[in-house]
N, C-alpha and C positions, 0 to 999 in steps of 0.2 A: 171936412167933418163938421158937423152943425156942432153950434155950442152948447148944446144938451150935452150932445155924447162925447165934446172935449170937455165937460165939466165934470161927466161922471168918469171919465178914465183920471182923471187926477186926481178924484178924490181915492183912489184905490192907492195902498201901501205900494209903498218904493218897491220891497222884496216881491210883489206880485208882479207888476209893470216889468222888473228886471227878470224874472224869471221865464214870463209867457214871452212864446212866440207868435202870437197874434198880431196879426196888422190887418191896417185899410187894406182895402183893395186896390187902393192907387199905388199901392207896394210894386204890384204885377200887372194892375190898367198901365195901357199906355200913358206917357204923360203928356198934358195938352188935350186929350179927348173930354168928350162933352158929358160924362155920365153922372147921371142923373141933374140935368143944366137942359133946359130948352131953350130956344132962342128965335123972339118972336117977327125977329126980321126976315126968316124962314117959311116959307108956305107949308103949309102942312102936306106930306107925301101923300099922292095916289097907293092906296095898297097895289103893290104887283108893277105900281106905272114903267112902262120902257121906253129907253132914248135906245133904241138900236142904231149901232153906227160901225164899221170897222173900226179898226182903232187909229185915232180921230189925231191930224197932224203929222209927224214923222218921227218915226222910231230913231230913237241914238241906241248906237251900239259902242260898247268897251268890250272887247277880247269875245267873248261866248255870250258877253250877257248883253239884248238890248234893254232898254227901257220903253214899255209900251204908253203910248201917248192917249189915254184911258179919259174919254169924255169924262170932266166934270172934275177930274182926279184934284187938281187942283184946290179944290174946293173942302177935300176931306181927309182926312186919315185912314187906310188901309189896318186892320187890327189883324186879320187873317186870313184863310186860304186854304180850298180842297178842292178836292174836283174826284172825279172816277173814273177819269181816260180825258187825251188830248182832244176830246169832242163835248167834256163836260166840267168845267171848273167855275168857281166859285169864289167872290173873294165881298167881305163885308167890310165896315166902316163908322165912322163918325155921321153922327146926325141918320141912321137908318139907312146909311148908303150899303148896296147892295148890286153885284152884277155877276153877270155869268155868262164864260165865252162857249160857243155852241164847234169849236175848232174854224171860224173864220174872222167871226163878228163878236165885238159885243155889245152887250145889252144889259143896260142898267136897267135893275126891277129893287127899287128903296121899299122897307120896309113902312109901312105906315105909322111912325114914330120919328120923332126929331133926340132922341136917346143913343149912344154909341151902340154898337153890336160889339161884341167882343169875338165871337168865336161861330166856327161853321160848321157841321159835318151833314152827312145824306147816307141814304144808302143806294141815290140814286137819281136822274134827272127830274124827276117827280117829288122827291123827297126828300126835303132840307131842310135843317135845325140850323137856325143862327139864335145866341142868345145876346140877349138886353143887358142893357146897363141900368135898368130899374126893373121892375114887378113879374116882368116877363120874356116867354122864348116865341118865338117865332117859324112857323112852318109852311114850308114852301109847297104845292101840290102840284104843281105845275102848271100853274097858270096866276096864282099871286096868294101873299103871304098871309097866312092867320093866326090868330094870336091863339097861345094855349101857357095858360097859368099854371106854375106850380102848388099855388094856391098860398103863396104867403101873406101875412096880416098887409093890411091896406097902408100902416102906419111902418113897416116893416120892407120896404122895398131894399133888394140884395142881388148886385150883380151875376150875372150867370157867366163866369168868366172862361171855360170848356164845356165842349159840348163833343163826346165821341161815341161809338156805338158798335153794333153786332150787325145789326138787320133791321130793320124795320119798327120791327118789334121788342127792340133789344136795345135803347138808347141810355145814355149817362147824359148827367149835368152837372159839371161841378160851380158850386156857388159860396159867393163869399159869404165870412162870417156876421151871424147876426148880432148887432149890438142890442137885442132889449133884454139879453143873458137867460133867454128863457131854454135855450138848448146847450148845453157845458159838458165837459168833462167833471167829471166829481171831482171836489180837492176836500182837505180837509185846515183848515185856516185857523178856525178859530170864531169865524162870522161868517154871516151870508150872503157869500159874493160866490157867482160862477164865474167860468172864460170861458167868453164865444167859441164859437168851434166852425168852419166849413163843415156842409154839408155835400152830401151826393145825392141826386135823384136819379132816379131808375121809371122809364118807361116800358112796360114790360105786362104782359097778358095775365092777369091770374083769376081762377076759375070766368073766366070767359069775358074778363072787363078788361080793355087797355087803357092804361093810365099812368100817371107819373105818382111816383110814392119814393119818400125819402127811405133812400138804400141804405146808408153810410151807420153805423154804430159806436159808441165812444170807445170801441176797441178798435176799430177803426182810426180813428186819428187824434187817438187819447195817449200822452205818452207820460210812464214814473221818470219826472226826475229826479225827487227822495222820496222818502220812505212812505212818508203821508203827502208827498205832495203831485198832484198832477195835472199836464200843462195843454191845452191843444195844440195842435200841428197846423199852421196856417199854408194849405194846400195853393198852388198856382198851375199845377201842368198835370195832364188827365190824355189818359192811353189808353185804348183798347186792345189786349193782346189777339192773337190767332184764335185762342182757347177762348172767346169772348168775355176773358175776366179786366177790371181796371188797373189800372198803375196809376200812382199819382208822386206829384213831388213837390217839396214846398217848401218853406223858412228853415234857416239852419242845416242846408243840408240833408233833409228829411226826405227820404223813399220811402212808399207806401207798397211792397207788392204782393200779389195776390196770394194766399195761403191755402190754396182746394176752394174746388167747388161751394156754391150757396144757395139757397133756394130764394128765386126771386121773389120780392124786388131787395133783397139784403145780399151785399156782397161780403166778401171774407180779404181779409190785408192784415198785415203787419208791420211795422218800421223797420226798414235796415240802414245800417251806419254805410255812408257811401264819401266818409272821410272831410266831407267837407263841409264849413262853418258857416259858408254864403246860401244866400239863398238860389234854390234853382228853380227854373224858369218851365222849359218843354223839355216833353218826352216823347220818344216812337223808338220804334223798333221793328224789326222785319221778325222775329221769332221771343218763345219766352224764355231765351237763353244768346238773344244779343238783342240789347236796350240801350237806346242813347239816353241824355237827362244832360242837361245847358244851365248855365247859372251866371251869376256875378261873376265880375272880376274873370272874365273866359273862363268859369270854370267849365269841364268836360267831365263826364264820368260812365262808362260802359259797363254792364251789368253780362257777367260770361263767363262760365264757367261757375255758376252758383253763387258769385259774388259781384259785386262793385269793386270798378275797377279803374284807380287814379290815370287820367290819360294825360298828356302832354296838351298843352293849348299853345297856339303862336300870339294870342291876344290877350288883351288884360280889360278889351270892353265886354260889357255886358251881355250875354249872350243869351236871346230872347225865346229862341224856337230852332227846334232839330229835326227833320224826317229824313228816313235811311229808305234808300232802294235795294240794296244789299249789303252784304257782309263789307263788301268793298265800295259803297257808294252811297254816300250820307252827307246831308249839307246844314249847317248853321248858320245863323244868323243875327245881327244884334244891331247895337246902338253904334253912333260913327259911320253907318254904311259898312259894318262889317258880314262881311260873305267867308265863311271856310268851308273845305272840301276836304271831305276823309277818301282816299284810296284807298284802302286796306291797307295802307302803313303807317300815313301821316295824315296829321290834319296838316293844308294848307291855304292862306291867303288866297280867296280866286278874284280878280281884279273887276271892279263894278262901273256902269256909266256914270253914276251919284258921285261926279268929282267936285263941280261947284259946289255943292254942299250936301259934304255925308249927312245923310238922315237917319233915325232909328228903321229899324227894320224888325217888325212882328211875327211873320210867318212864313214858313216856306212847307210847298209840298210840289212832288213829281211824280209823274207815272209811268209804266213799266216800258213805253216805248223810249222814255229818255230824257223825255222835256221835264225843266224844273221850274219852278216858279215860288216868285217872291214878291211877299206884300208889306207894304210899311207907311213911315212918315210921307203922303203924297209920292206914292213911287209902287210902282207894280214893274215887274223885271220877269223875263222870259232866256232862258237857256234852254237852247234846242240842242239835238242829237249832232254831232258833227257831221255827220252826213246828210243832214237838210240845210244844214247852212243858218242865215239868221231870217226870223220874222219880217 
């Protein structure tokens, strides 16, 4: 935090400070990434450039999972992780690091930025959003990456910390909050101070323009905590359901989900009580009536049957990121090198090669053939279908 914006949050009243849930974005950035930090002993990336290599050394394997030996990996932070079949995934990083295995090889393509990426999605091997750790997101065409602005002030840079989608045509952004308090929830204090608020952007077609326009509303992630008073929602984990509507979940225990349809580029949400005081982290879900949400402290919380729903954790580490392949088949992951697995009964501990030194661990995602994959502190991990055996 520069000392502007540590000067001007301390001159704000105790009762404010203690009420909002507002935070940096280093709340939910990984820790140790470079966002918004250049670093001039670094060349500045080729847009698109590729080190194509298999993967590069020898894979170690623990139980189901190896660890892939990811040119360069050493060098960066893994933040996150998609793909759209075993023939197309994606995983971004620290310093614009960027690669994508084609189901043999991979191929590092760095975005042209020395800034952290924080987050991935596509709707397809042509088509990929990673977003920045300052001013901007990033889009893959397939054949190397371009810069496209959400358009915030030049003095105003704000991490894009999710990026999930519909189609093409149908993207979200969720970004951190802005400190120049020019965008707030209304309160009523007594003076004239707002609280920042996370934003959502919407890329989305209307009468004939595609573009990105801020979707998110102060009913959206404005919440009464008395009478006249009201706090934002500092959001972290962003979902797309089936229905192409968003989820999101953030500080305190806070769920964001969808309330009916909206006309784009404005989406519709509300807050539900999902019981818990920590903050939570990621969300996915296989339908809009079974939702995972990961938090602090292991928390776990599944969304089914109309409500959220307390579930059991084996851990008490921090638990980062969740995608479910079905009702019986969901995997988290967190800080410590923690890996769990839902069965459709339990979560359990799944055992990792990161035994020298557990690392944090940012994202996982899998696809419908079986394979799962995880990306984190210097460490990308592959669990294959038991009937191909390992990598």
């Amino acid at each position: 935090m520069s000392t502007t914006k540590l000067a001007l949050l301390l001159s704000l009243p105790v009762a404010l400070l203690a009420g909002a849930s507002c935070a940096e974005s280093s709340e939910s950035a990984p820790p140790g990434d470079d966002a918004g930090t250049t670093d001039s002993s670094i060349p500045q990336a080729d847009t698109g450039t590729s080190d194509a290599s298999p993967d590069a050394g020898t894979d170690e394997c623990v139980g189901d999972w190896c660890s892939i030996a990811l040119e360069g990996l050493k060098d960066v932070g893994l933040n996150a992780i998609w793909g759209t079949g075993p023939d197309n995934v994606w995983v971004v990083g620290s310093r614009g690091f960027a690669a994508r295995f084609d189901g043999t090889k991979w191929e590092v393509r760095r975005a042209n930025t020395l800034l952290a990426l924080f987050s991935v999605w596509g709707s397809g091997p042509n088509d990929v959003w990673a977003g920045n750790s300052g001013e901007a997101i990033f889009h893959w065409d397939g054949s190397s990456w371009k810069t496209s602005s959400l358009g915030f002030a030049t003095d105003d840079p704000r991490a894009v910390l999710r990026i999930a989608g519909a189609g093409p045509e149908d993207v979200f952004a969720l970004v951190e909050p802005s400190w120049n308090f020019t965008s707030s929830c209304p309160s009523a204090w007594g003076f004239d101070v707002q609280v920042a608020c996370p934003k959502i952007y919407r890329r989305s077609r209307i009468e004939g323009e595609l573009a990105w326009r801020e979707a998110s509303s102060s009913s959206y992630s404005c919440e009464n905590v008395l009478i006249d008073r009201t706090f934002c929602v500092d959001l972290n984990g962003l979902w797309v359901d089936p229905s192409g509507q968003p989820w999101a979940v953030g500080q305190s225990g806070r769920a964001i989900r969808p309330r009916g349809p909206a006309a784009p580029p404005l989406v519709s949400g509300g807050l539900d009580e999902t019981h818990a005081i920590i903050p939570l982290e990621g969300i996915h879900g296989t339908s809009t009536d079974d939702v995972w949400t990961v938090g602090g402290g292991g928390t776990i919380r599944r969304f089914a049957g109309g409500k959220w729903q307390v579930v059991r954790s084996p851990t008490t580490a921090h638990l980062r990121a969740v995608w479910a392949r079905s009702a019986n088949d969901a995997w988290a992951v967190g800080d410590e090198g923690t890996i769990l697995h839902w069965d459709g009964a339990t979560w359990q501990p799944s055992p990792s090669p990161l035994t020298e030194r557990p690392r944090a661990l940012y994202g996982v995602w899998g696809d419908a053939s079986g394979n799962t994959w995880i990306a984190g502190e210097h460490a990308l991990l592959r669990h294959r279908p038991e009937t191909t055996g390992r990598p």
